[in-house]
C-alpha positions, 0 to 999 in steps of 0.5 A: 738158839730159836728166834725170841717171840714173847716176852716175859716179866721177871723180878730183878732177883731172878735177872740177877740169877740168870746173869750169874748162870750165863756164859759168855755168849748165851742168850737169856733163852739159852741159860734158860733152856740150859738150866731147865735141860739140866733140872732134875730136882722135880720133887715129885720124881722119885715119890711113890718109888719105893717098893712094897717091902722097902716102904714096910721096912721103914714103917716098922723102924719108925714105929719101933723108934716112936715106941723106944721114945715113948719108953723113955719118956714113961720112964722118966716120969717114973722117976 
């Protein structure tokens, strides 16, 4: 637990957020660090990881599912 040296604004919202968070006898900066510690939904962290043959896969199932829908829709205007 470090020594508090800025300070920050935050909305009522996030307050409230982290005293739901907070355990008995954390600072704000402790569930703060706790929180960031424990974060790993980073959006960006598993983007670009799928290999070559993985990412091809999925292209082609998507390109066969467009063209499926594409068939029913010319279908159902032929009838």
């Amino acid at each position: 637990m470090g020594t508090a040296n800025k300070q920050i604004r935050i909305s009522e919202t996030v307050k409230r957020e982290i005293e739901r968070r907070r355990r008995e006898g954390e600072s704000y900066n402790d569930v703060l660090e706790r929180v960031f510690e424990d974060d790993d939904r980073d959006l960006l962290a598993g983007f670009g990881r799928w290999d070559d043959d993985h990412a091809e896969r999925v292209r082609r199932k998507r390109e066969a599912t467009k063209q499926k829908s594409k068939d029913r829709m010319a279908d159902l205007g032929e009838e």
